[in-house]
VOBA-1610 file (N, C-alpha, C; in pm, whole numbers, padded with zeros to 5 digits, always signed):
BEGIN
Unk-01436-08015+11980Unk-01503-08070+11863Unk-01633-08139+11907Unk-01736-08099+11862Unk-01898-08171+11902Unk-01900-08289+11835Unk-01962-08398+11907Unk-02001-08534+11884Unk-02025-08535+11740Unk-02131-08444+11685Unk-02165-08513+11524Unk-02038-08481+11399Unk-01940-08404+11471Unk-01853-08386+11398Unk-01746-08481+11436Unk-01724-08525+11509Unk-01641-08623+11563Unk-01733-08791+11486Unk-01811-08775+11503Unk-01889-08920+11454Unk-01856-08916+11304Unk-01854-08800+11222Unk-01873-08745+11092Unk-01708-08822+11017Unk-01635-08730+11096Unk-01481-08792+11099Unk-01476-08910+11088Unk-01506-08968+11216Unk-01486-09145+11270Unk-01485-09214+11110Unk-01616-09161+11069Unk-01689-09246+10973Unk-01627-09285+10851Unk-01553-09133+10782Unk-01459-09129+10685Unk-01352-09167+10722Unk-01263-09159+10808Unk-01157-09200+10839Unk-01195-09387+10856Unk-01258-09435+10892Unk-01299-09576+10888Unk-01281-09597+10750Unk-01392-09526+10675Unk-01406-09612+10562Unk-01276-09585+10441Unk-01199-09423+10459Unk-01099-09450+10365Unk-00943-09428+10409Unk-00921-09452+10547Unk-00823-09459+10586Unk-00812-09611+10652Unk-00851-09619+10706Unk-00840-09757+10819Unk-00882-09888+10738Unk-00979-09911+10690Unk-00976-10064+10592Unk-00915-10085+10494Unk-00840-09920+10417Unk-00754-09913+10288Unk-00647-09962+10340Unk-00587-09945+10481Unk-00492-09941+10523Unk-00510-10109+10557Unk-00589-10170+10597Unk-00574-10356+10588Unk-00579-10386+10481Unk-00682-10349+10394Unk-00649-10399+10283Unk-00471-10400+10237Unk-00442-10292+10205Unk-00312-10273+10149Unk-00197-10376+10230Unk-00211-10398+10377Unk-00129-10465+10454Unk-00145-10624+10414Unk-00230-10635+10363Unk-00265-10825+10328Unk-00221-10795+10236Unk-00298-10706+10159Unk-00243-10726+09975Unk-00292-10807+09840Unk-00384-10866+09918Unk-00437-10976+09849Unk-00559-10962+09775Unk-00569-10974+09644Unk-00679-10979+09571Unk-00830-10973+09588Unk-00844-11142+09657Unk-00954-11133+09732Unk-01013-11038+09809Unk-00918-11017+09909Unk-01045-10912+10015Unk-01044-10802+09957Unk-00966-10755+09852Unk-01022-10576+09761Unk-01126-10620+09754Unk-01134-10768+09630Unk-01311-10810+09584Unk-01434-10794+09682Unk-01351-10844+09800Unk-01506-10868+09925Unk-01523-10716+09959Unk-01430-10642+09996Unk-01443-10506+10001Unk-01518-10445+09929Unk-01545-10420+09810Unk-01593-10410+09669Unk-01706-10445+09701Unk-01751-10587+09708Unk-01852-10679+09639Unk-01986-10587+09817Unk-01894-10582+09910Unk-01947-10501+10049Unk-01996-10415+10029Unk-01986-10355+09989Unk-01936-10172+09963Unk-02092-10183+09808Unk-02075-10253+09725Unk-02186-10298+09638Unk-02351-10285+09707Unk-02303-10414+09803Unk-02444-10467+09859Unk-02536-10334+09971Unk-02430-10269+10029Unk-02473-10188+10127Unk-02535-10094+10051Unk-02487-10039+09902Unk-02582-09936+09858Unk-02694-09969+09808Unk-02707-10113+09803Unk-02820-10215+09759Unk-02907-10228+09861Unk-02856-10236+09975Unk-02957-10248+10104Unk-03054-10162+10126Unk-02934-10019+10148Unk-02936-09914+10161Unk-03097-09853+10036Unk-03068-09866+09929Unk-03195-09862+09845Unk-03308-09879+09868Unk-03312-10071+09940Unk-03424-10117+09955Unk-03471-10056+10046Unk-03445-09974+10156Unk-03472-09935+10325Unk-03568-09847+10234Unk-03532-09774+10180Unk-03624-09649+10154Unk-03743-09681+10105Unk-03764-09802+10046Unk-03919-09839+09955Unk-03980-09935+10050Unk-03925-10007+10144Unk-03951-10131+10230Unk-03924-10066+10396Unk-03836-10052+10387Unk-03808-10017+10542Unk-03892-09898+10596Unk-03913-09781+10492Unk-03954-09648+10494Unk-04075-09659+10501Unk-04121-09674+10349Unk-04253-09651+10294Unk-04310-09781+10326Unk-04245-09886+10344Unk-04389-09973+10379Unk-04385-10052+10291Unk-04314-10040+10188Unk-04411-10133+10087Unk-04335-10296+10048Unk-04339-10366+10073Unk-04292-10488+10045Unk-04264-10568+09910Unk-04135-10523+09848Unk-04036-10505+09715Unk-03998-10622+09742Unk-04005-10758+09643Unk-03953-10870+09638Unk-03919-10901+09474Unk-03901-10755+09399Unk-03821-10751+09261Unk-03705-10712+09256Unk-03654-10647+09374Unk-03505-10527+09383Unk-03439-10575+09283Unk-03377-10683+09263Unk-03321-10729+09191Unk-03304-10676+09078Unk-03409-10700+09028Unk-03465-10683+08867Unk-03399-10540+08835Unk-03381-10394+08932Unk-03361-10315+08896Unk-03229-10272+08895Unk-03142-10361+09018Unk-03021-10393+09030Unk-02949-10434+08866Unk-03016-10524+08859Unk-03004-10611+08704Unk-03003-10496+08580Unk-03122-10441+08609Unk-03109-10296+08481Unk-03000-10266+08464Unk-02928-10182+08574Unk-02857-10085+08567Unk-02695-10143+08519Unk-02715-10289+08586Unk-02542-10363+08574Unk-02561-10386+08403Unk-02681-10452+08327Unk-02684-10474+08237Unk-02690-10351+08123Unk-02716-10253+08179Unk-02700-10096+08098Unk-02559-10037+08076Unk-02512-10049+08197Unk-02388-10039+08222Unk-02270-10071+08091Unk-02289-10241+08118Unk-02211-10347+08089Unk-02245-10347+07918Unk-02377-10312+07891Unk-02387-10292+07743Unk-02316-10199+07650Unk-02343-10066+07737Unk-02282-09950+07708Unk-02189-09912+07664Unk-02098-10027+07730Unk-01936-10019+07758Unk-01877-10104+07654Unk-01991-10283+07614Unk-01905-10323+07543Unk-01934-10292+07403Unk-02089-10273+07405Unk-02084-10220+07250Unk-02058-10082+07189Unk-02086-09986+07306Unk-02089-09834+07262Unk-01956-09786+07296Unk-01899-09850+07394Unk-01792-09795+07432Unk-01772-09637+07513Unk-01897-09664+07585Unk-01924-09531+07675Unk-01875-09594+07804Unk-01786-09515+07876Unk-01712-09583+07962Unk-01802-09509+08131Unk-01719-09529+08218Unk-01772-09517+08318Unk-01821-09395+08357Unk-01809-09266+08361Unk-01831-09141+08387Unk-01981-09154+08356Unk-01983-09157+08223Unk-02153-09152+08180Unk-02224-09268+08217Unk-02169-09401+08193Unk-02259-09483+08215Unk-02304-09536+08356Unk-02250-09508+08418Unk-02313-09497+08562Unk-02405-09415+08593Unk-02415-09276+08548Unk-02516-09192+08584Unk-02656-09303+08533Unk-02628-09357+08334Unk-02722-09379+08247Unk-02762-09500+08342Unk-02771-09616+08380Unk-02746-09705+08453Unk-02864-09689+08555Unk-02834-09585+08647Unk-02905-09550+08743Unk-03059-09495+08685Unk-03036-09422+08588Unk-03168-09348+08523Unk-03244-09443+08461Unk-03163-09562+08406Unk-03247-09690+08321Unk-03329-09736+08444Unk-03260-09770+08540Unk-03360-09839+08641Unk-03432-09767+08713Unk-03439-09650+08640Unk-03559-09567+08769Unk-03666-09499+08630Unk-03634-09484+08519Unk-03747-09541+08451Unk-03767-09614+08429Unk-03747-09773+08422Unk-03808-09890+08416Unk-03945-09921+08548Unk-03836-09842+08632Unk-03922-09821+08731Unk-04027-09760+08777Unk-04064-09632+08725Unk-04166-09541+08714Unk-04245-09634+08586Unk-04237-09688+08478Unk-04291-09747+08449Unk-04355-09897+08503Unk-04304-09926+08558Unk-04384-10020+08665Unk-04455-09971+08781Unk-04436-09859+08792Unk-04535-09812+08896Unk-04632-09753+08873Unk-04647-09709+08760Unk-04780-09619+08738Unk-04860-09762+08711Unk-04854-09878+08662Unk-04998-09950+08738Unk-05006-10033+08880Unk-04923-10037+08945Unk-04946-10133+09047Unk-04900-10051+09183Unk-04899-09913+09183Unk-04874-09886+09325Unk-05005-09838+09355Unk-05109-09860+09289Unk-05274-09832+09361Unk-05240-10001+09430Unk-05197-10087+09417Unk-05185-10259+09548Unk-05139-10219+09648Unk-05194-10285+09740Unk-05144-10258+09843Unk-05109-10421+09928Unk-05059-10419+10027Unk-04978-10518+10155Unk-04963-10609+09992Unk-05026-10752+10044Unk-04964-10909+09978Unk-04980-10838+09821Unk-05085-10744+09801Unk-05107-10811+09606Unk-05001-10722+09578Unk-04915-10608+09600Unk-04827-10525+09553Unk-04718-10589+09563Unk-04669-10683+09686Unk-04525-10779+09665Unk-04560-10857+09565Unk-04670-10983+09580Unk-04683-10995+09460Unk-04663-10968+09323Unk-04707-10865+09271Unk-04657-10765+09152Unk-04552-10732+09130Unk-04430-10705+09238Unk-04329-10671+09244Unk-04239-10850+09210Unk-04286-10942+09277Unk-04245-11048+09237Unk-04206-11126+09070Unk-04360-11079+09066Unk-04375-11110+08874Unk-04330-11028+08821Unk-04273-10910+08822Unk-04227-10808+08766Unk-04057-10837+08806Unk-03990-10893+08873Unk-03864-10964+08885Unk-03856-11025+08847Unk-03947-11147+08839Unk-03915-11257+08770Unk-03952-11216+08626Unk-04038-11147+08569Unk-04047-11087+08389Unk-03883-11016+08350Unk-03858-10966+08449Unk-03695-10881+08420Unk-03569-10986+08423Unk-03615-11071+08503Unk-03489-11214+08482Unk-03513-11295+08379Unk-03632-11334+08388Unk-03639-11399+08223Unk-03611-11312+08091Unk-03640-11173+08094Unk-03557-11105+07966Unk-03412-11116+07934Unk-03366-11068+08071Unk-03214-11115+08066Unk-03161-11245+08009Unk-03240-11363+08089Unk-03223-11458+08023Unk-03246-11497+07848Unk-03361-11486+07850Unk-03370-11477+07701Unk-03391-11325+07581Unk-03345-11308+07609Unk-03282-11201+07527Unk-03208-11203+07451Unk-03160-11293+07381Unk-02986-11312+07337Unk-02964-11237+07251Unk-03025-11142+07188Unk-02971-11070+07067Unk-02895-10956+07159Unk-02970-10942+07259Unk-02941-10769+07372Unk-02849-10815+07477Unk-02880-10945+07550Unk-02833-10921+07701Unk-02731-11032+07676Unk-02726-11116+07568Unk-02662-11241+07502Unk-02672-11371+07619Unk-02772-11344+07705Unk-02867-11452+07735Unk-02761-11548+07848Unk-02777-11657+07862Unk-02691-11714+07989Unk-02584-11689+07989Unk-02494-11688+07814Unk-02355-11642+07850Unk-02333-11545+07915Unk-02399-11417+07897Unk-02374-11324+07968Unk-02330-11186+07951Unk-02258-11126+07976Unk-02170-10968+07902Unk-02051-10956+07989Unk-01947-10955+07878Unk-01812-10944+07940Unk-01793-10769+07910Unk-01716-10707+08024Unk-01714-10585+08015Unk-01510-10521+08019Unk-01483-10509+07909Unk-01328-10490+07934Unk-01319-10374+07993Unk-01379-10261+08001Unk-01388-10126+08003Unk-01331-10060+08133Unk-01385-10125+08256Unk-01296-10100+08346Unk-01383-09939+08431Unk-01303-09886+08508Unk-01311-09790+08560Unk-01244-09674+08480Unk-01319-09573+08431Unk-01212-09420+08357Unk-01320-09288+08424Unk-01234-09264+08541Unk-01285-09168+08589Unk-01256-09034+08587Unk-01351-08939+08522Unk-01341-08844+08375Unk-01208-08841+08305Unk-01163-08968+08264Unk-01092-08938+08151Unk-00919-09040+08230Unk-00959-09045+08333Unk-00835-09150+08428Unk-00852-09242+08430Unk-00777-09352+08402Unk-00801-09542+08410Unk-00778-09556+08548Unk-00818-09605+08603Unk-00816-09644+08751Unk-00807-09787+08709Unk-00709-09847+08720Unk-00633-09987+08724Unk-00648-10052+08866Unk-00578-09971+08948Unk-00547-10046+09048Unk-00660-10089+09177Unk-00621-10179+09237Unk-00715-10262+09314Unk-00794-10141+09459Unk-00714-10094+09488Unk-00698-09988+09612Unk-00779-09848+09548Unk-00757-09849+09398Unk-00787-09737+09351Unk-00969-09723+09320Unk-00997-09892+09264Unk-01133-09871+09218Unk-01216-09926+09379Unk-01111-09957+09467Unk-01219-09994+09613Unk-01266-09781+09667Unk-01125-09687+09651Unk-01177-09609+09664Unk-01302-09562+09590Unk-01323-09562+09475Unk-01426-09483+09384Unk-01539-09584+09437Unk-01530-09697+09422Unk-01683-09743+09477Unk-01681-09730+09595Unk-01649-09760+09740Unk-01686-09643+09823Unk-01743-09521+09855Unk-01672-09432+09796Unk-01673-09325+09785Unk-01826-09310+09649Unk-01882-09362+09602Unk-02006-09348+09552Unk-02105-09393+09619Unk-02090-09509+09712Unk-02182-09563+09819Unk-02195-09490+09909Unk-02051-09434+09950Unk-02107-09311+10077Unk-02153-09157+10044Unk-02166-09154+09947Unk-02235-09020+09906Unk-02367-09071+09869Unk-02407-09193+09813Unk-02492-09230+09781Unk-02602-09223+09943Unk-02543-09309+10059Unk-02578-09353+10135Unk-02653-09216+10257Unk-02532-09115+10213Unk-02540-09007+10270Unk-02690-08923+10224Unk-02715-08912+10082Unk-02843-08886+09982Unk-02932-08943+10085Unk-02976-09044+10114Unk-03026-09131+10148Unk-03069-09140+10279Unk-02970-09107+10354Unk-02956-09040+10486Unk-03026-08956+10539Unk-02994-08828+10441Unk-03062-08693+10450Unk-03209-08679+10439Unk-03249-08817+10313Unk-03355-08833+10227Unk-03485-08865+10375Unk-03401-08994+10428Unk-03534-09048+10533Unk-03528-08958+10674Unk-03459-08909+10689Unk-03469-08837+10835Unk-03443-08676+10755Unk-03588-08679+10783Unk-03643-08545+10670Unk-03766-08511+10696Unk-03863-08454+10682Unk-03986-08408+10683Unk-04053-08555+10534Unk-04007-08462+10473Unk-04032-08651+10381Unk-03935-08783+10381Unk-03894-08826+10484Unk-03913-08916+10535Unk-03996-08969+10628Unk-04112-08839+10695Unk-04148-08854+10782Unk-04291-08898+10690Unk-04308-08824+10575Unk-04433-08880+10520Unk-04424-09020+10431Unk-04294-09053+10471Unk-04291-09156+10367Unk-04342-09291+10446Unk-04268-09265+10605Unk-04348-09380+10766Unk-04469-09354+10740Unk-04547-09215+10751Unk-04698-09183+10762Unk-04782-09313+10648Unk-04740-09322+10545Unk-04788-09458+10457Unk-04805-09603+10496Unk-04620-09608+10581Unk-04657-09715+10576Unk-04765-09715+10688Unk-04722-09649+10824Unk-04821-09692+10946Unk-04958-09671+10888Unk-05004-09622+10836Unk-05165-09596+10763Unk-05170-09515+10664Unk-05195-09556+10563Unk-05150-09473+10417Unk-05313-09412+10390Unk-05454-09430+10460Unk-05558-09393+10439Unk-05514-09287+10528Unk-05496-09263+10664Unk-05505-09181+10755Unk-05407-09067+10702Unk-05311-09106+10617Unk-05204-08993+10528Unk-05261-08915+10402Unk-05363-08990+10325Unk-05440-08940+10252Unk-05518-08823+10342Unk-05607-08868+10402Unk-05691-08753+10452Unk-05624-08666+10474Unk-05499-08636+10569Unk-05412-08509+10567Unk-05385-08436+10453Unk-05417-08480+10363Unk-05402-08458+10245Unk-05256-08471+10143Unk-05199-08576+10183Unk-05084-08660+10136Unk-05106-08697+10006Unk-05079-08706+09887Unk-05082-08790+09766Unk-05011-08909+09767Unk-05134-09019+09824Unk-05052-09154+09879Unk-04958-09186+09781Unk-05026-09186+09620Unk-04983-09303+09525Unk-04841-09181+09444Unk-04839-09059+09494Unk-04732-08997+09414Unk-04597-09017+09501Unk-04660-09020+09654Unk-04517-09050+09755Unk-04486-09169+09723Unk-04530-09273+09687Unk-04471-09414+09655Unk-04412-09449+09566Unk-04467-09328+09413Unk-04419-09357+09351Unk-04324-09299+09335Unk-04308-09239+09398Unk-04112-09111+09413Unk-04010-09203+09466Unk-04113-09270+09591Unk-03971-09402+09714Unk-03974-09480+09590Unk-04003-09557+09512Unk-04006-09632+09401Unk-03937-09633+09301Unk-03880-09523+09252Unk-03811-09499+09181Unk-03691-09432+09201Unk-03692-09366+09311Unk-03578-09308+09381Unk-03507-09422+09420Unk-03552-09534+09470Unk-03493-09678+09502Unk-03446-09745+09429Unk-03474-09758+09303Unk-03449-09825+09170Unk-03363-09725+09127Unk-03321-09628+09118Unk-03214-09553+09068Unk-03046-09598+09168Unk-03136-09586+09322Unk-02992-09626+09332Unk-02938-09736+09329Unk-03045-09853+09287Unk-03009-10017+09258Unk-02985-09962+09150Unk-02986-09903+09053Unk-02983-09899+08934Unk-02775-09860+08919Unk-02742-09806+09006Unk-02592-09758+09073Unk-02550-09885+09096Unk-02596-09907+09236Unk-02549-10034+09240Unk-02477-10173+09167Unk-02563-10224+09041Unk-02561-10291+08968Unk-02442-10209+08875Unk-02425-10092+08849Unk-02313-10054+08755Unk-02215-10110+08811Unk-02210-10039+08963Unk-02094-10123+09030Unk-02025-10200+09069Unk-02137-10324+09019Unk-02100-10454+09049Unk-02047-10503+08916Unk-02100-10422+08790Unk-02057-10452+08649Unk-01904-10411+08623Unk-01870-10323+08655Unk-01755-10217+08652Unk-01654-10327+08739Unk-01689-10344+08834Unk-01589-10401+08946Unk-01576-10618+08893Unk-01651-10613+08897Unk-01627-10771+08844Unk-01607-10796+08706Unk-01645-10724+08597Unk-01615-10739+08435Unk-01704-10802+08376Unk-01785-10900+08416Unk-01887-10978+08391Unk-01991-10986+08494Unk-02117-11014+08382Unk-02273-11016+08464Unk-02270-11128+08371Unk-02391-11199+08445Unk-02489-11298+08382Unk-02620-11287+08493Unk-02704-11363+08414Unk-02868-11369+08460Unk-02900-11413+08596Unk-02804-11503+08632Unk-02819-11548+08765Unk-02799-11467+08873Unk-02687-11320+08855Unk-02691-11228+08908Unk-02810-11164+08960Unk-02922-11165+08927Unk-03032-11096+08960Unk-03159-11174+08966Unk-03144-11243+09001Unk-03231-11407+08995Unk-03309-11321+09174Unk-03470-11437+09194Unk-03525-11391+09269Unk-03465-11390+09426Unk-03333-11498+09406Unk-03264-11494+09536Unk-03177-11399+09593Unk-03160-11303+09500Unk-03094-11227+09507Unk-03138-11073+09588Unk-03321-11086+09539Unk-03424-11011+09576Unk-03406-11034+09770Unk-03425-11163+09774Unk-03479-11249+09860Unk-03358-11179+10035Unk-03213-11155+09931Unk-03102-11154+10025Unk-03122-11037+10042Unk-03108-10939+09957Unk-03087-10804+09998Unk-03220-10748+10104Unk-03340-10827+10063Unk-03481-10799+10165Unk-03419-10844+10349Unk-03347-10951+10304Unk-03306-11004+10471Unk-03208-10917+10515Unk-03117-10815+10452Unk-03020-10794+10428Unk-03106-10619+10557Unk-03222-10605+10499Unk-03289-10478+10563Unk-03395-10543+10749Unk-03405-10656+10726Unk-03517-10714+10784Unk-03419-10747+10895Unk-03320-10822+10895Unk-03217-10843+10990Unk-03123-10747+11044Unk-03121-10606+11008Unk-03049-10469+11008Unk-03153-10415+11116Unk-03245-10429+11058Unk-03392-10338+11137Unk-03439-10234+11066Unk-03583-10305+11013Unk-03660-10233+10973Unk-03682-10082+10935Unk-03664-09987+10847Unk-03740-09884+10922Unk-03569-09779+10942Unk-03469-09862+10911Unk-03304-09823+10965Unk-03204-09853+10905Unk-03209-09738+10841Unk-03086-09679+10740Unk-02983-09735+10820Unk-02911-09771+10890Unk-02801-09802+10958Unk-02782-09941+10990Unk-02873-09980+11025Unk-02924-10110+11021Unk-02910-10163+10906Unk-02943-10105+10786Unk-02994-10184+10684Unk-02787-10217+10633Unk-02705-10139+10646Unk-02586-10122+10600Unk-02509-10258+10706Unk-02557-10260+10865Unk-02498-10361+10907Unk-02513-10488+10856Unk-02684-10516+10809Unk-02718-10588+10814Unk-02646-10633+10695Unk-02601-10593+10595Unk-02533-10609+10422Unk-02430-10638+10438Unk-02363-10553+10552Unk-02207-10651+10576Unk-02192-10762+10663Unk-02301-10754+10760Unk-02302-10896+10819Unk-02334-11026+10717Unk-02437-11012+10601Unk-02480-11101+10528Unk-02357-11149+10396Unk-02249-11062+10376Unk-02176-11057+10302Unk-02030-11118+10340Unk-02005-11058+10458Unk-01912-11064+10530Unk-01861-11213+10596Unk-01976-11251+10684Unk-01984-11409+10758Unk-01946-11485+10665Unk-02025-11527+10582Unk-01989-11618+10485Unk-01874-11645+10457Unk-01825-11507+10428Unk-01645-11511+10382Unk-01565-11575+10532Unk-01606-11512+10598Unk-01555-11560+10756Unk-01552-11681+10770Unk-01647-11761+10743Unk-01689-11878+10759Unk-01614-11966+10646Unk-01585-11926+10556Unk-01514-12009+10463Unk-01512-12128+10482Unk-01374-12139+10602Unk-01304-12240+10594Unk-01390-12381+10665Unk-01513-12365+10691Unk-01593-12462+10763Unk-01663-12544+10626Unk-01641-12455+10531Unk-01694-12540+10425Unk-01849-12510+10408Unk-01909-12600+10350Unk-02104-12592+10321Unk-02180-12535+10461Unk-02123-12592+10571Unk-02193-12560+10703Unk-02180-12442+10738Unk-02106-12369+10690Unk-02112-12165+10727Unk-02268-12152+10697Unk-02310-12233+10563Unk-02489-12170+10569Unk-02550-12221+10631Unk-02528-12291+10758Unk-02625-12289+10860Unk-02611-12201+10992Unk-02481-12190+10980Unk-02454-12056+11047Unk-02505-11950+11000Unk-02470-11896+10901Unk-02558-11820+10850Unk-02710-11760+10936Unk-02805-11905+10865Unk-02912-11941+10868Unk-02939-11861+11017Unk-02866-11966+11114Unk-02867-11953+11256Unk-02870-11833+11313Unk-02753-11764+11251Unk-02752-11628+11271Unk-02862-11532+11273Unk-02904-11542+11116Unk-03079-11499+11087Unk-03153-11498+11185Unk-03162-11660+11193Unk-03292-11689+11271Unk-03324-11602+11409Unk-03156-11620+11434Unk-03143-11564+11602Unk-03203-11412+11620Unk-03115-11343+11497Unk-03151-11214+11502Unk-03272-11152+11521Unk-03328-11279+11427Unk-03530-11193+11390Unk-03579-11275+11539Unk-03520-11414+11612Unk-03654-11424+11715Unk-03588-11353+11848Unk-03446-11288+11885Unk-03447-11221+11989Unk-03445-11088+11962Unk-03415-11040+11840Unk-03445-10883+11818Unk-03552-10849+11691Unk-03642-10850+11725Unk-03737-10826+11607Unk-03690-10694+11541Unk-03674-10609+11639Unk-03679-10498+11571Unk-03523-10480+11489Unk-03452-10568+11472Unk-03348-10535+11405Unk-03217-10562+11487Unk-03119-10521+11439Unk-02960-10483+11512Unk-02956-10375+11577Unk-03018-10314+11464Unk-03009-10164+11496Unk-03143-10078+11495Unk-03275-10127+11595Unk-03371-10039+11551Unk-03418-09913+11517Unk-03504-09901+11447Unk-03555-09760+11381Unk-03552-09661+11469Unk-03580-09687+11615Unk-03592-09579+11731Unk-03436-09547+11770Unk-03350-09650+11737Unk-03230-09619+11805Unk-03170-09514+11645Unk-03189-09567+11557Unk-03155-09499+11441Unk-03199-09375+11458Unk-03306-09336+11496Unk-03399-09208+11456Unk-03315-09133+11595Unk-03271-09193+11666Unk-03230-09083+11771Unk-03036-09058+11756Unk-02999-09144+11655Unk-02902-09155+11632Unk-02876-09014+11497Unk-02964-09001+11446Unk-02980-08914+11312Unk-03002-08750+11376Unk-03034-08810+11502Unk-03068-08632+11547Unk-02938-08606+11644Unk-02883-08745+11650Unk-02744-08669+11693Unk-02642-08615+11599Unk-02664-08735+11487Unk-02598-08668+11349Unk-02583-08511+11325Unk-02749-08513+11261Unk-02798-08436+11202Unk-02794-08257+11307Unk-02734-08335+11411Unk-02756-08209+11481Unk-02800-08082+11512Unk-02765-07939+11488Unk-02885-07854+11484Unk-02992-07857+11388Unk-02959-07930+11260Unk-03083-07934+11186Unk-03196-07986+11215Unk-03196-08039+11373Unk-03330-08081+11405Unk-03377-07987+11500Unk-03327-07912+11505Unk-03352-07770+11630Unk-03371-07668+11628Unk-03386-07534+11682Unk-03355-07376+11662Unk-03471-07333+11560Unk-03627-07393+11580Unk-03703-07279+11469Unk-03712-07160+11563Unk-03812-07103+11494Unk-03796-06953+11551Unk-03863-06933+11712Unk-03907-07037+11771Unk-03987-06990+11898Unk-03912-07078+12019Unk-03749-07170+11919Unk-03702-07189+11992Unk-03748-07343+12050Unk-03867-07372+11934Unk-03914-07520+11967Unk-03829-07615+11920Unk-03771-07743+11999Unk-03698-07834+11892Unk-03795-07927+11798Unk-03770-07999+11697Unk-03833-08003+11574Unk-03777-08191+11582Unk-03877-08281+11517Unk-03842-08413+11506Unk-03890-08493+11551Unk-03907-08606+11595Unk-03987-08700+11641Unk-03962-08713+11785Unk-03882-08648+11867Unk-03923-08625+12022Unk-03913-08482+12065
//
């Protein structure tokens, strides 16, 4: 059996044999949730890598689109009574046109004034939520009875809906995968490292950005269903700018630039905390500490982009090899 098929295995067998199997051995409520709430954030991370980590561009709204999709979701369900099958797809599509609509004016910005933009454009999407009350019913919030019905099956149980969200994160993650260690992923780096020098090649700077842009916001736009679906209730604070703030550290402390990274970095940020529990308020300076440590002895991440990129061609295996003259193909 060759390495990328053996790694391929490892991976699934990890994620739906081996943690189902602790979970189930504790039994306990809680860690399905943290499982869940994990399994959430990583396809959230995972999102941001592609518009921030990839392309360059420095997203300090994620949130906001996260927020779409939970609040599309969660609407769907309690007033329309469109349950999960559809409204997850709808969810994802709300936040990636909300999103293409925010991009057709502000992805001609570039470095500080485009985070910027992306900032006020989070914070305009949290204050709707907030005041909204006829739609989003405003601080109270949206209670969602609806649950998981997957085409037409109630998925009740705790073990049952940790599989389905999983199992949408790693197909999701996998999309995603394929997406940046790609020929366009390769033009999507060409931006950030110099997005003039990508033009002249004759690149369409502002159409590649606006594809990572919305392709990103679709799968926050997932995300957020999943967090709606799995907890029953949203409110506004859910998607507040700190929320932006975590999932950005969540890629920055993973390493840059690294799909793999960006997934450690979501369960490390998710995970500790819970670990830390029992220390009380002071886990967030651990935390903190942790951070700090990460970004001043490894800049480049946990897991840097170079170790990622050579990690993807072990994956990805012959697909980075065998054109016709027998040249191998990829970044070495």
């Amino acid at each position: 059996m060759s390495k990328q098929l053996l790694t391929k295995v490892g991976m699934v067998v990890l994620l739906f044999v081996v943690v189902p199997a602790v979970l189930m051995a504790f039994d306990r409520g809680y860690f399905y949730q943290i499982a869940t709430i994990a399994a959430v954030f990583v396809l959230l991370a995972a999102s941001l890598h592609l518009v921030t980590g990839v392309a360059g561009l420095l997203h300090l709204g994620h949130a906001a689109f996260y927020g779409i999709g939970a609040y599309v979701a969660a609407l769907l369900g309690s007033e329309l009574e469109i349950g999960f099958t559809l409204g997850l797809p709808a969810a994802g599509l709300a936040a990636a046109f909300v999103a293409f609509l925010v991009a057709l004016p502000t992805m001609r910005l570039i470095s500080i004034y485009f985070a910027v933009a992306t900032l006020a454009i989070g914070q305009m999407l949290y204050l709707i939520f907030l005041n909204w009350v006829s739609v989003t019913k405003g601080p109270n919030g949206v209670l969602l009875f609806s649950g998981i019905d997957f085409f037409g099956f109630d998925i009740e149980s705790e073990i049952g809906i940790y599989y389905v969200v999983t199992a949408i994160m790693a197909l999701s993650v996998v999309v995603l995968y394929r997406l940046t260690n790609s020929y366009y992923g390769n033009a999507l780096r060409s931006l950030r490292e110099d997005d003039q020098c990508a033009a002249a090649m004759g690149i369409n700077v502002t159409v590649l950005k606006m594809q990572a842009f919305v392709i990103s916001a679709f799968f926050a736009g997932l995300a957020g269903a999943l967090w709606a679906y799995t907890t029953g209730y949203i409110s506004p604070n859910d998607f507040n700018f700190s929320q932006s703030i975590l999932v950005l550290a969540m890629v920055v402390v993973g390493g840059l630039g690294s799909l793999p990274g960006a997934v450690i970095g979501a369960l490390l940020l998710i995970l500790l905390p819970e670990v830390l529990r029992d220390v009380g308020d002071t886990r967030n300076i651990f935390v903190g500490l942790v951070m700090f440590g990460a970004i001043l002895f490894l800049p480049k991440g946990l897991f840097g982009e170079v170790s990622a990129l050579r990690f993807a061609r072990r994956i990805l295996g012959s697909g980075w090899s065998g054109s016709a003259d027998n040249r191998e193909v990829g970044w070495e």
